[in-house]
C-alpha positions as CSV (number, residue, x, y, z in Angstrom):
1,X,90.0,-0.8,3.3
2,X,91.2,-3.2,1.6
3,X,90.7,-5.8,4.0
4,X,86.7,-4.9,4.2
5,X,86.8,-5.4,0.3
6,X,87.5,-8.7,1.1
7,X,85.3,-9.5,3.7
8,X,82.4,-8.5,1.3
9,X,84.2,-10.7,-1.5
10,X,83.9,-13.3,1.1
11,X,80.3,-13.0,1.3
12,X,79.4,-13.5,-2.5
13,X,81.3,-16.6,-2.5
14,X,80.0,-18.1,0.3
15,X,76.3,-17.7,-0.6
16,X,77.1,-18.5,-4.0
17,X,78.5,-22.2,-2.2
18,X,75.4,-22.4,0.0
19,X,73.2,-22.5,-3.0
20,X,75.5,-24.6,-4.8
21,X,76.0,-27.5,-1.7
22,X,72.4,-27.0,-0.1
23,X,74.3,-26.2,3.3
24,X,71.9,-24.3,5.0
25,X,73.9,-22.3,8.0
26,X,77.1,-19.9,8.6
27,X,80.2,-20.9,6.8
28,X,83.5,-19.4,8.3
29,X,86.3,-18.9,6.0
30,X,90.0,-17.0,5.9
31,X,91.9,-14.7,4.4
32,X,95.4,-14.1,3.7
33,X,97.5,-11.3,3.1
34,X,100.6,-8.7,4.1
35,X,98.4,-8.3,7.1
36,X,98.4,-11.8,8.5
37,X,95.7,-14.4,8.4
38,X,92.4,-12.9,10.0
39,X,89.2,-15.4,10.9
40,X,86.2,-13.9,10.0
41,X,83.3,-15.0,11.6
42,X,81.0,-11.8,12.8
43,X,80.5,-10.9,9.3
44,X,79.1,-13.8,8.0
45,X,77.3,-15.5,10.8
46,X,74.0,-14.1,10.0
47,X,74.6,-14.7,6.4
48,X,71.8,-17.6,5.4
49,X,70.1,-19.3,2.6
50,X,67.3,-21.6,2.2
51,X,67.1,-24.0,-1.2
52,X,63.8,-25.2,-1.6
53,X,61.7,-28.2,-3.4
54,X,57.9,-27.5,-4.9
55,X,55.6,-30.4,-5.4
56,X,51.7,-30.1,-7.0
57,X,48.4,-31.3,-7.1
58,X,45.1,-31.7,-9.2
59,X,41.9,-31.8,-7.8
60,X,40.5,-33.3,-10.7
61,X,42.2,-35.8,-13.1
62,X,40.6,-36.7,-15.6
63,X,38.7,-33.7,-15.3
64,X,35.2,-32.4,-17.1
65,X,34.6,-30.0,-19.6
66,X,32.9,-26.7,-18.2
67,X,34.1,-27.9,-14.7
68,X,36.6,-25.8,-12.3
69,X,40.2,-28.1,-11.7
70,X,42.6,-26.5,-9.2
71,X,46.1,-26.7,-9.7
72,X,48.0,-26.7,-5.7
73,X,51.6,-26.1,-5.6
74,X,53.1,-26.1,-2.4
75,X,56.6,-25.2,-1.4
76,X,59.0,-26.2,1.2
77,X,60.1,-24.9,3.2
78,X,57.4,-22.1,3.6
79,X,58.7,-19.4,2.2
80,X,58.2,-15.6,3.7
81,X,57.4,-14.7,-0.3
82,X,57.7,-15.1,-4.0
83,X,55.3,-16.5,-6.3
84,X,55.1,-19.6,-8.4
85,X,54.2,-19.8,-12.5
86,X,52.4,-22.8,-13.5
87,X,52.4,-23.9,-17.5
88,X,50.9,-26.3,-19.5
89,X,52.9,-27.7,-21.7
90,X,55.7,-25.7,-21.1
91,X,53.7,-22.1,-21.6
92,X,52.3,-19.9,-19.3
93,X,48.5,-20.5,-18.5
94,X,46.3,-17.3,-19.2
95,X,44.1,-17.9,-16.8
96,X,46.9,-18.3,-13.9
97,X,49.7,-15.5,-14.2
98,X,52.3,-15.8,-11.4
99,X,50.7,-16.9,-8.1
100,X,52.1,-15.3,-4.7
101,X,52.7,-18.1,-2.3
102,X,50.7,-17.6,1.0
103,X,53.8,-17.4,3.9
104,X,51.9,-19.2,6.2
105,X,51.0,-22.8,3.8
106,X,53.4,-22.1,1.6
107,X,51.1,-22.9,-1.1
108,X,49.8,-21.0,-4.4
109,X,46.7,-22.1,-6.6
110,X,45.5,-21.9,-10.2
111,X,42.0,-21.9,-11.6
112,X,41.3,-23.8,-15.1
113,X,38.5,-24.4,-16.9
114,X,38.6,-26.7,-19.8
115,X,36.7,-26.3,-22.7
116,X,37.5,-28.8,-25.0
117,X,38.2,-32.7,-24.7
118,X,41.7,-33.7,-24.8
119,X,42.4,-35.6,-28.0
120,X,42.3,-39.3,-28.3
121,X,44.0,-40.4,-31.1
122,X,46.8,-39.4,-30.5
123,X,46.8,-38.8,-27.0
124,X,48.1,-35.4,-26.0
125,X,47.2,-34.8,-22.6
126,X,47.3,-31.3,-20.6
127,X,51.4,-31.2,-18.8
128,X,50.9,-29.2,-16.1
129,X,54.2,-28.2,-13.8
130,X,54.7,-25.7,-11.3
131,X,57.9,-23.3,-10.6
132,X,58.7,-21.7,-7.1
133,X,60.7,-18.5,-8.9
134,X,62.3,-17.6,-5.2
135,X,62.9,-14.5,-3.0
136,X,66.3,-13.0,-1.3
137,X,65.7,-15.6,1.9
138,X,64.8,-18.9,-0.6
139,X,66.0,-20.0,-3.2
140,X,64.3,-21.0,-7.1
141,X,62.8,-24.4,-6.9
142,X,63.5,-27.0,-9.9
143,X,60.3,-28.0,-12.0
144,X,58.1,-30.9,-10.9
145,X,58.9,-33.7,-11.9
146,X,57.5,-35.8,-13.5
147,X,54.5,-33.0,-14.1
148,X,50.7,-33.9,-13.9
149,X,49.2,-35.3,-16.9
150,X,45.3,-33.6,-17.2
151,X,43.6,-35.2,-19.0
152,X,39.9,-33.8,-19.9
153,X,36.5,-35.8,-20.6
154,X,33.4,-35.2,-21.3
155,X,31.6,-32.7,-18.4
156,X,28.5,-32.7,-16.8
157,X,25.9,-29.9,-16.9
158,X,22.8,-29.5,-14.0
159,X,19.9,-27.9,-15.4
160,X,17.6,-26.0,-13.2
161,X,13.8,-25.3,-14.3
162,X,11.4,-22.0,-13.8
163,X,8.4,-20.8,-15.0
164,X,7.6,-17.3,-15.7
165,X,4.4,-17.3,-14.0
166,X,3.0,-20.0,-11.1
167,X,0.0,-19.7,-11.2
168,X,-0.7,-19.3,-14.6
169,X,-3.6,-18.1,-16.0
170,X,-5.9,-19.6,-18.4
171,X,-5.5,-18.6,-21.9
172,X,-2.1,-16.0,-21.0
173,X,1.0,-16.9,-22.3
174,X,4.1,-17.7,-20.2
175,X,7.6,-19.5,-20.6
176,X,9.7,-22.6,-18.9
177,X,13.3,-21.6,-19.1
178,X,15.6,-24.6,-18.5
179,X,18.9,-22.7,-17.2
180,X,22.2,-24.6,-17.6
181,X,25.7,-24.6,-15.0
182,X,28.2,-24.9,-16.5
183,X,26.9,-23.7,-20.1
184,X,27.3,-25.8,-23.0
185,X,28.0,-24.5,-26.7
186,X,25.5,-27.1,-28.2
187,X,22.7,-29.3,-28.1
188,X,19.1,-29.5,-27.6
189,X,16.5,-29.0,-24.7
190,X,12.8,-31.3,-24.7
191,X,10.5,-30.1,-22.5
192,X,7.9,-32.9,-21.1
193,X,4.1,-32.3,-19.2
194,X,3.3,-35.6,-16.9
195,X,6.1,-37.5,-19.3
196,X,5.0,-36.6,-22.6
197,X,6.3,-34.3,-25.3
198,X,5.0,-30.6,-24.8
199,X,3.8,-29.5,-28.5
200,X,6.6,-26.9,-30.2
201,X,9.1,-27.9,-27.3
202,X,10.8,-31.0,-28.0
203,X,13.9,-29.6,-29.5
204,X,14.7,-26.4,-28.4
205,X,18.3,-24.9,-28.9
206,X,20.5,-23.6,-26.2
207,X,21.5,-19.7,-26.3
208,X,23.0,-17.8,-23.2
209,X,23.0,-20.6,-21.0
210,X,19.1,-21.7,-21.4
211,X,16.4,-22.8,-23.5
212,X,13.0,-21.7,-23.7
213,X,9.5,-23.1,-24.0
214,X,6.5,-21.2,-24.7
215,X,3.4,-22.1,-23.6
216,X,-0.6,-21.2,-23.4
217,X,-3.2,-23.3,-21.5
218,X,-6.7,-23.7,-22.0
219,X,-7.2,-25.9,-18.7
220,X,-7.2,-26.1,-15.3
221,X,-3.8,-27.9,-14.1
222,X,-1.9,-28.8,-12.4
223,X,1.2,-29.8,-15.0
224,X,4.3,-31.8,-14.5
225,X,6.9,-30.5,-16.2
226,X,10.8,-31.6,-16.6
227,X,13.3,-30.4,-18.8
228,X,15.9,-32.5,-20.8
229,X,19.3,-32.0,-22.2
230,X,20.4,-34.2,-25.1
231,X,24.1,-33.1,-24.4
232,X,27.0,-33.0,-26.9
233,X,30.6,-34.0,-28.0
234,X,31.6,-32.1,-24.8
235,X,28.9,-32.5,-22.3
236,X,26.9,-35.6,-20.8
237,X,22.6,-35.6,-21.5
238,X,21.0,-34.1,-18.3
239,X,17.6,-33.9,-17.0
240,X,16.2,-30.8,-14.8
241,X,13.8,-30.9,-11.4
242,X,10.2,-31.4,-11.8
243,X,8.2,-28.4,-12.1
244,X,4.8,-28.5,-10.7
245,X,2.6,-25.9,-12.7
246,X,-0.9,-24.5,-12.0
247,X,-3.1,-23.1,-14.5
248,X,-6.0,-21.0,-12.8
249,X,-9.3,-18.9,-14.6
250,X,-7.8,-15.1,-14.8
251,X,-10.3,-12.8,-12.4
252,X,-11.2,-9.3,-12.4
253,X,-11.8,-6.9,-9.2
254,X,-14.3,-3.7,-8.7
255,X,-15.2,-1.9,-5.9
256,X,-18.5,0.5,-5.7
257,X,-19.8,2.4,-3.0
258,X,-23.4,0.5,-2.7
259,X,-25.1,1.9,0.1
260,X,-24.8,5.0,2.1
261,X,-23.9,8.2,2.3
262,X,-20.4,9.9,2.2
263,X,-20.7,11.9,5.1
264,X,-19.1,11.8,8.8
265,X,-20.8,9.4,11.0
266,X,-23.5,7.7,7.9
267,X,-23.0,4.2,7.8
268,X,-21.6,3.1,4.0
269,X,-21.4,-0.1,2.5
270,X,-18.9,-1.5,-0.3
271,X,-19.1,-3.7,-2.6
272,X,-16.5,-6.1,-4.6
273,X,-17.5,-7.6,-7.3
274,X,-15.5,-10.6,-8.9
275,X,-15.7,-11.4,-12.3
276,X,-16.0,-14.5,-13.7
277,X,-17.8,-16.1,-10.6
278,X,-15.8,-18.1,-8.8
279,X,-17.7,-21.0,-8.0
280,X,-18.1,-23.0,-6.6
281,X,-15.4,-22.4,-3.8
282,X,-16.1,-18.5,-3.7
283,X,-12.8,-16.8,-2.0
284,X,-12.1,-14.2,0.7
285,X,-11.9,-9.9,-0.6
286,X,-9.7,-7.7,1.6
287,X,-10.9,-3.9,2.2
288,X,-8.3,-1.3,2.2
289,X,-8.4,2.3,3.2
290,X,-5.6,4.1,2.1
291,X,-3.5,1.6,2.2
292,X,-4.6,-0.2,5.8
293,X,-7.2,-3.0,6.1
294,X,-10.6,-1.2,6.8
295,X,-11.7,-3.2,10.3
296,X,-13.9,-5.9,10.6
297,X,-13.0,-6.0,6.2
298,X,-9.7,-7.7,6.0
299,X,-11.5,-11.8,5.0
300,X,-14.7,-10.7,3.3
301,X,-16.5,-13.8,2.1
302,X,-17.5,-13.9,-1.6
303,X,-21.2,-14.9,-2.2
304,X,-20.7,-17.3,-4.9
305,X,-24.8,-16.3,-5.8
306,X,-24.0,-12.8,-7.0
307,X,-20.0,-13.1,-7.6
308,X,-19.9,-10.2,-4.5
309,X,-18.4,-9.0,-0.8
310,X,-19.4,-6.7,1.2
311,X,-18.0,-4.3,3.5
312,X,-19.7,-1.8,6.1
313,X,-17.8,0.7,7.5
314,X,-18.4,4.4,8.9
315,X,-16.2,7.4,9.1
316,X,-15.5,9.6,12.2
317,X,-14.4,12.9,10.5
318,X,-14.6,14.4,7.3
319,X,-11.2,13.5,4.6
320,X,-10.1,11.4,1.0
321,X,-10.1,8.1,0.9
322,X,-8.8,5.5,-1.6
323,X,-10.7,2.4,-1.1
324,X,-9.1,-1.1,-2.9
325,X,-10.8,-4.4,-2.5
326,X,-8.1,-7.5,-3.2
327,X,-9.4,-11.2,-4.1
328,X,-7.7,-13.6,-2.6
329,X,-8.0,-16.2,-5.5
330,X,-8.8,-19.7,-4.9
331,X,-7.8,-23.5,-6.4
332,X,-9.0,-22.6,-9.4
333,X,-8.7,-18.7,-9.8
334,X,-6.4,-15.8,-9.6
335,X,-6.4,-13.4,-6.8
336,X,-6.8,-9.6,-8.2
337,X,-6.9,-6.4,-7.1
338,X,-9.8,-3.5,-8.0
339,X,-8.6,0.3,-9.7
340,X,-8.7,2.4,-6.0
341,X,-12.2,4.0,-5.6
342,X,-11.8,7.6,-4.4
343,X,-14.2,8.9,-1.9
344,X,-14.4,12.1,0.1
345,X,-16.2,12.1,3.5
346,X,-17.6,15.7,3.6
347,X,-18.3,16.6,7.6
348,X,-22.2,15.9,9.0
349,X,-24.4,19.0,9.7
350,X,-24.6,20.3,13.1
351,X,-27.8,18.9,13.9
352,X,-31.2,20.5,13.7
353,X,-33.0,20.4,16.9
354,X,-36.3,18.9,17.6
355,X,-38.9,21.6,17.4
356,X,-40.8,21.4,21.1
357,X,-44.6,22.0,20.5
358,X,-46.0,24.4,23.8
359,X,-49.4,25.3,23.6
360,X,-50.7,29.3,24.2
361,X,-52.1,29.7,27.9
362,X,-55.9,28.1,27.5
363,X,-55.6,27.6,24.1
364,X,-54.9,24.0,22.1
365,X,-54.4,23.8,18.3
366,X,-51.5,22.5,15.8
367,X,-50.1,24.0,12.7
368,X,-51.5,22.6,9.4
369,X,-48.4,20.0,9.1
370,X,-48.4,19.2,12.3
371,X,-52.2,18.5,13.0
372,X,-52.2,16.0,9.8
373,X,-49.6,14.4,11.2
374,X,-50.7,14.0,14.7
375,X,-52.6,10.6,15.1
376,X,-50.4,8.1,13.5
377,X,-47.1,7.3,13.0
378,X,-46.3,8.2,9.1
379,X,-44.2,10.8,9.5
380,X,-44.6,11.8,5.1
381,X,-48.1,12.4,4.3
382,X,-48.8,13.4,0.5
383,X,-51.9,16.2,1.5
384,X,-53.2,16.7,-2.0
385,X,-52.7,15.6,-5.3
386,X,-54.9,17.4,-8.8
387,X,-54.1,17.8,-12.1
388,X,-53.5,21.7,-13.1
389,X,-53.8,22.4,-16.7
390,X,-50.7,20.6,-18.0
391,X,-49.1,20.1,-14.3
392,X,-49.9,17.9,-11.4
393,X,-49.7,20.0,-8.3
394,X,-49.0,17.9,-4.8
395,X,-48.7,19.5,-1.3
396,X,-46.6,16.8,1.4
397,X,-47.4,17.2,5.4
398,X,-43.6,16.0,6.9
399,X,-42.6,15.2,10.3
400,X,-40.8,18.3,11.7
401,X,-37.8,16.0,12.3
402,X,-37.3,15.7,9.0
403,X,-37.1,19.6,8.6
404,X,-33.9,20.6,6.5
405,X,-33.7,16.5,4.7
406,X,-34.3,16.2,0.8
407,X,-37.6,15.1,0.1
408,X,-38.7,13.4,-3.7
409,X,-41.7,12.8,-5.4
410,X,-41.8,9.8,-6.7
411,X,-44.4,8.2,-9.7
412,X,-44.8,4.9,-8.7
413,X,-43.6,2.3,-11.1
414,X,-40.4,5.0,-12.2
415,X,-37.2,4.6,-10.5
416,X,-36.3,8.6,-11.5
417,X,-37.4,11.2,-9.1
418,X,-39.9,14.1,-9.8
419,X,-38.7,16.5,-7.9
420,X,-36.9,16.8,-5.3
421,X,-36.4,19.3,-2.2
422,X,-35.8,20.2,1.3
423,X,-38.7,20.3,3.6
424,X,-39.0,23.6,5.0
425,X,-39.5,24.4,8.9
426,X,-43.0,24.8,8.6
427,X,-43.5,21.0,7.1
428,X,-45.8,21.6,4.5
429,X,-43.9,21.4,0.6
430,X,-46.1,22.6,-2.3
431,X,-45.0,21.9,-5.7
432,X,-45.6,21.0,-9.4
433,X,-44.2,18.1,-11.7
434,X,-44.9,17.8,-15.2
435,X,-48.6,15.8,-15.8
436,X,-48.2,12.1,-17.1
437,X,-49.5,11.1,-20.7
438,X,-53.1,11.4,-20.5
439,X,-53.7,8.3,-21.6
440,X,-51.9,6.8,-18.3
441,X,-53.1,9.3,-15.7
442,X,-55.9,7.5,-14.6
443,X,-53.7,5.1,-13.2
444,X,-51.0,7.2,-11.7
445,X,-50.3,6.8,-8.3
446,X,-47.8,9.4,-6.3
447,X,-45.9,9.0,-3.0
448,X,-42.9,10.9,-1.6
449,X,-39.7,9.7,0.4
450,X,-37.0,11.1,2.7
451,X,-34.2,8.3,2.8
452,X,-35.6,5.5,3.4
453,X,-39.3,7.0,4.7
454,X,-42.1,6.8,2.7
455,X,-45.6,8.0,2.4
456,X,-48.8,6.0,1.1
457,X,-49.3,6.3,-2.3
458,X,-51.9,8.5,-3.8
459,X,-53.8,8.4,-6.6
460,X,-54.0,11.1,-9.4
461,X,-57.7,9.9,-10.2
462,X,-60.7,10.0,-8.1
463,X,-64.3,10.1,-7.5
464,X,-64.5,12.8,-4.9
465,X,-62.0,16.2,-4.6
466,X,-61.5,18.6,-2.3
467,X,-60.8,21.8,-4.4
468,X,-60.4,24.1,-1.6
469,X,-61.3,25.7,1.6
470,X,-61.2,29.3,2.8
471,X,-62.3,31.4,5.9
472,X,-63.5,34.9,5.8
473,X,-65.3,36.9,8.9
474,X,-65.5,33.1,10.9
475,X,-66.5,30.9,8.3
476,X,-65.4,28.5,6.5
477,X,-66.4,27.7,2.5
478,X,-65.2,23.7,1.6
479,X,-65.9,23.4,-2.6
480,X,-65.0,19.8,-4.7
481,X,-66.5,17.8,-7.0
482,X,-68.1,14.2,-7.3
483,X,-66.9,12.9,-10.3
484,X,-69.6,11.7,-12.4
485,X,-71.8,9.6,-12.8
486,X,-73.4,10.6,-9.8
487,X,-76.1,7.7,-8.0
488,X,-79.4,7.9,-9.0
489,X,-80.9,9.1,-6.5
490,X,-78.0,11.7,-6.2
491,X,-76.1,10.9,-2.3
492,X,-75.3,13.9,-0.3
493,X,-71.5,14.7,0.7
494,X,-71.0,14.3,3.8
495,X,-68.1,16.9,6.0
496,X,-66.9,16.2,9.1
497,X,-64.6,17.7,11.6
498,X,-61.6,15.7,13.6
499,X,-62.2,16.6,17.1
500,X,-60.1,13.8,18.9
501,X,-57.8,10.7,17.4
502,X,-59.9,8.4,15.6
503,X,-63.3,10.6,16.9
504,X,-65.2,12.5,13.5
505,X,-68.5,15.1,14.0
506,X,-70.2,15.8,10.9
507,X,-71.0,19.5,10.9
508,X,-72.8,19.8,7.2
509,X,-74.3,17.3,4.0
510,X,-74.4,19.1,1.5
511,X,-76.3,17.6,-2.2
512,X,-74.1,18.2,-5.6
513,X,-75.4,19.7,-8.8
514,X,-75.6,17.4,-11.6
515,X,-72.1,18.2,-12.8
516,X,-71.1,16.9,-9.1
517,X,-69.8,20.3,-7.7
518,X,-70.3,21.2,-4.4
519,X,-69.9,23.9,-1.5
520,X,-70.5,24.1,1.9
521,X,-70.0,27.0,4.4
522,X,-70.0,26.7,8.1
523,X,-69.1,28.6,11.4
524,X,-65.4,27.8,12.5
525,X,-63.9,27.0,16.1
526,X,-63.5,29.7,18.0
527,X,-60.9,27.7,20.1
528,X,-58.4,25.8,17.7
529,X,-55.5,27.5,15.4
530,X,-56.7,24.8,12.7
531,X,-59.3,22.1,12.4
532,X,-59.2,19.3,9.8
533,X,-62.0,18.4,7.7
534,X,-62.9,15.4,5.5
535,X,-65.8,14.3,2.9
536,X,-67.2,11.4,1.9
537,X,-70.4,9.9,-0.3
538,X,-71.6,7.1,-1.9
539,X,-71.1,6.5,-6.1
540,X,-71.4,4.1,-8.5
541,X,-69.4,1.3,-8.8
542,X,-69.7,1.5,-12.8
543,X,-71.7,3.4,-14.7
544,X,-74.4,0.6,-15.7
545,X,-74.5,-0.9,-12.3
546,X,-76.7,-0.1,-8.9
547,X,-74.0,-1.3,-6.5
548,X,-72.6,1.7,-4.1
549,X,-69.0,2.7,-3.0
550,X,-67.8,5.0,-0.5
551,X,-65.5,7.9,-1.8
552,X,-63.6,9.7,0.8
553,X,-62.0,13.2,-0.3
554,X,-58.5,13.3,1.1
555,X,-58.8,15.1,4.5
556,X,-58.3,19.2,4.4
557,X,-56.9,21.2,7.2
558,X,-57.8,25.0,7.5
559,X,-55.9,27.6,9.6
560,X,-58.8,29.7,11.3
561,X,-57.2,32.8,12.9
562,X,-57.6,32.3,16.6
563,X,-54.3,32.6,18.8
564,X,-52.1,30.1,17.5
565,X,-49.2,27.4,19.3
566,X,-45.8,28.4,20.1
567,X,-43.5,26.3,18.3
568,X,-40.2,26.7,19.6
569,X,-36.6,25.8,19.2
570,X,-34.4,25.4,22.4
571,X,-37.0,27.8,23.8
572,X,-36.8,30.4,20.9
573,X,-39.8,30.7,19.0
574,X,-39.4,30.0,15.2
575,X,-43.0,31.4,14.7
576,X,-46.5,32.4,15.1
577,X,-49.4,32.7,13.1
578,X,-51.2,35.9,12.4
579,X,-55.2,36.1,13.1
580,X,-56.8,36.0,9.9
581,X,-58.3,39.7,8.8
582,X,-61.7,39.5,7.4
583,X,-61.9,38.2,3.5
584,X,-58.1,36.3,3.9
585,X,-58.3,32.9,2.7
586,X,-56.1,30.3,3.9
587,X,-55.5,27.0,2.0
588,X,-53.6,23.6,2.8
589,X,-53.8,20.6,1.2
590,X,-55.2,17.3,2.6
591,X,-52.9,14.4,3.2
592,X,-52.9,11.3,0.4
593,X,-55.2,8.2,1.3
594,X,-56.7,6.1,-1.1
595,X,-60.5,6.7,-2.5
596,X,-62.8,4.6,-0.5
597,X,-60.5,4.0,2.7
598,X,-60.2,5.7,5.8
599,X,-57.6,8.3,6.6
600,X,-54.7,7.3,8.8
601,X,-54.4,9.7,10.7
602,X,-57.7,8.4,12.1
């Protein structure tokens, strides 16, 4: 035992040499004692110990204010651990607590930052040394010498430049900001447009890092702006990039649905609108649908002439839509976008088939709508138009086709609608609208629409009316009036019967009393369902004057009883007229033409 209590004596002493003499391997040594002199080697031949030497570095010396300077130690030999503790001036450094060394360089690093200049007068530099504090392989390392000597100037600052909004827009207010790396703790920022001075920005102070500079233009730009630093005791003066600016006119986006109608498979048209103008160069809207550009929409030219863009679409199926038009913006003007314009596409009507018009075996004939219709191509025909008491009552002739569609009555020179409603399956509409000022009727004129068709106007006022016709036991009583004064002599009224396209029979002339009433009765067809009748005579031109006109009643159509015309749908009959019993009367008003003219229908 006690020979293994020296052997571990040994030990100690011989590392405690190797640090001392810088040998750097096994040491053998003996012992002595009442058991003889023994060599011992095994023990202590793995026993080693490394001294070891640290050197360091600056990357910067002198070295700026604001500006990173690394400190390198490195240690030799490398080392398998341990760390190394740098001071300044003999104390620690806060911003570097002990450094582990990195086992494959051997070297450890510290960060400093310098704040302050180092003193001038005297001179008291920054001492930096480094201290390798070992591990149980290496041993402590003696301070640097001699140690660095830092000294610190004054440091350089870049400044970077922004704006808060490029474009900007005409009379909006927006900010430069003149960001600064590293940050100083003092000075002054001027802010410059094309190289001069930018009114309430030449000396703006430095907080956080940056300086501002508040601006609102009036003009178009561009602007050249630069920022400059004045610097201080601890930085150098500094100017930023150039900033090019562009001022533009602020704009304004709506959308509308112009045209159409918002139903599955109508065409619809939208419009943009862009406010102000911009001319002259105009500018490109984009159409979205929910989102996605609506086809054929995505570059809509702006006409420059009404500030607009169009956009003509159609939808497939019935849903909601959100519809957004975006300006593009231009040189001179910001692009914008409209507040979404919500549509919903209701499904289209299963359509109404087109009646098919057979004729009974042996017989020909046409219902009232259809026979005042027949031989032209309006397909609205305003069929009579009086004055009622204190309402003006009008009777429209429309085109089968149009059977089911809205139909309005119209005043001419008013953009508001009478009265509207759908024409029934029969094609005749008789109604009442309220009577215009009498002080204007004379010169009141009425027509009627369906979409886009249109009838001829008629007027309210004129020199020969058809009150009414009626049949009883086969034949037929037409009354009107002349509207006074009458010629001198008095001309006879003059009724005929359509009997072809464009091909007239007068069947009676009849002479009116002095009031101008008149009444006619004659024999009927036997072979059509209805017959059309018209009545014409000479007046007046004025009242003091011998000069003639022609006034034509607006033509009459009478349903006389005989076996009428199938009038069919896909082969189903929609229906049949009954044979008039004796004393029935059956009245239908004439279509609109205009006093003195022929009627269209020929």
């Amino acid at each position: 035992m006690l020979h293994f209590l020296g052997v571990a004596v040994l030990a100690a002493c011989v590392a405690a040499v190797s640090a001392a003499t810088g040998v750097d391997g096994p040491l053998e040594a003996t012992v002595s004692g009442s058991v003889g002199q023994t060599t011992v080697v095994d023990a202590l031949a793995d026993t080693t110990f490394h001294p070891t030497s640290t050197t360091l570095a600056t990357s910067a010396n002198p070295a700026g204010v604001g500006a990173v300077v690394t400190y390198s130690a490195t240690v030799s030999p490398v080392p398998d651990g341990g760390t190394v503790t740098f001071t300044d001036g003999g104390s620690g450094i806060d911003a570097c607590p002990p450094a582990h060394v990195d086992t494959v360089t051997g070297v450890a690093t510290c960060d400093v930052v310098y704040d302050a200049l180092t003193p001038t007068d005297p001179a008291v530099p920054h001492v930096i040394n480094a201290t390798y504090g070992g591990d149980p392989d290496f041993g402590e390392s003696a301070p640097v010498a001699p140690p660095i000597a830092e000294t610190v100037i004054r440091g350089r600052t870049a400044l970077a430049l922004s704006a808060s909004a490029n474009p900007s827009m005409l009379a909006v207010p927006f900010t430069y900001t003149a960001t600064f790396n590293p940050v100083p703790d003092g000075g002054t920022v001027s802010f410059t447009d094309g190289g001069a001075a930018i009114p309430g920005c030449t000396a703006m102070s430095v907080a956080a890092g940056s300086a501002i500079c508040p601006v609102t233009y009036t003009a178009l730009g561009p602007h050249a702006i630069a920022a400059a630093y004045v610097g201080d005791t601890d930085f150098w003066p500094s100017a930023s990039n150039t900033l090019v600016e562009t001022s533009q006119i602020p704009t304004a986006t709506s959308v509308v649905q112009s045209a159409g109608a918002q139903v599955s498979g109508d065409a619809v048209t939208y419009t943009a609108t862009v406010a102000p103008n911009p001319e002259p160069g105009g500018g490109a809207v984009a159409f979205t649908d929910n989102g996605a550009t609506i086809a054929g929409c995505g570059a809509q030219a702006v006409d420059v002439t009404a500030a607009t863009a169009t956009c003509a679409t159609s939808y497939g199926g019935a849903g909601a839509h959100q519809i957004v038009a975006a300006f593009a913006g231009s040189a001179a003007y910001t692009a914008s976008i409209s507040e979404p314009l919500s549509i919903t596409v209701v499904a289209a009507p299963k359509p109404t088939p087109t009646p098919v018009v057979k004729p009974a075996a042996g017989r020909t004939g046409l219902r009232a709508a259809a026979l005042m219709l027949a031989c032209g191509s309006a397909k609205i025909v305003l069929t009579d138009v009086q004055m009622s008491g204190s309402r003006v009552t009008i009777t429209v002739a429309a085109s089968l086709s149009l059977v089911g569609k809205q139909l309005k009555i119209h005043l001419a020179g008013s953009s508001t609608a009478l009265a509207t409603v759908a024409v029934p399956a029969n094609g005749l509409i008789p109604l009442t609208v309220s009577a215009p000022a009498k002080s204007s009727s004379a010169n009141d004129w009425y027509y009627a629409t369906v979409g886009t068709i249109r009838s001829a106007t008629v007027p309210l006022m004129r020199r020969l009316v058809v009150n009414a016709l009626s049949i009883a036991r086969g034949r037929i009583t037409i009354s009107g009036r002349v509207v006074t004064p009458l010629t001198a002599p008095v001309t006879n009224v003059t009724v005929s019967r359509r009997v072809a396209c464009g091909r007239f029979v007068i069947v009676a002339k009849v002479r009116p009393r002095a009031d101008g009433a008149f009444a006619v009765t004659l024999s009927a067809s036997t072979t059509a369902h209805a017959a059309l009748y018209t009545a014409t005579t000479q007046v007046p031109q004025t009242a003091d004057k011998h000069a003639k006109a022609t006034a034509n009643g607006l033509a009459q159509v009478v349903t006389l009883g005989n076996p009428p015309i199938e009038v069919g749908v896909l082969g189903k009959p929609l229906a049949t007229a009954t044979r008039a019993r004796h004393g029935e009367t059956s009245r239908t008003q004439p279509t609109r033409w205009l006093p003195a003219a022929r009627p269209p229908n020929g």
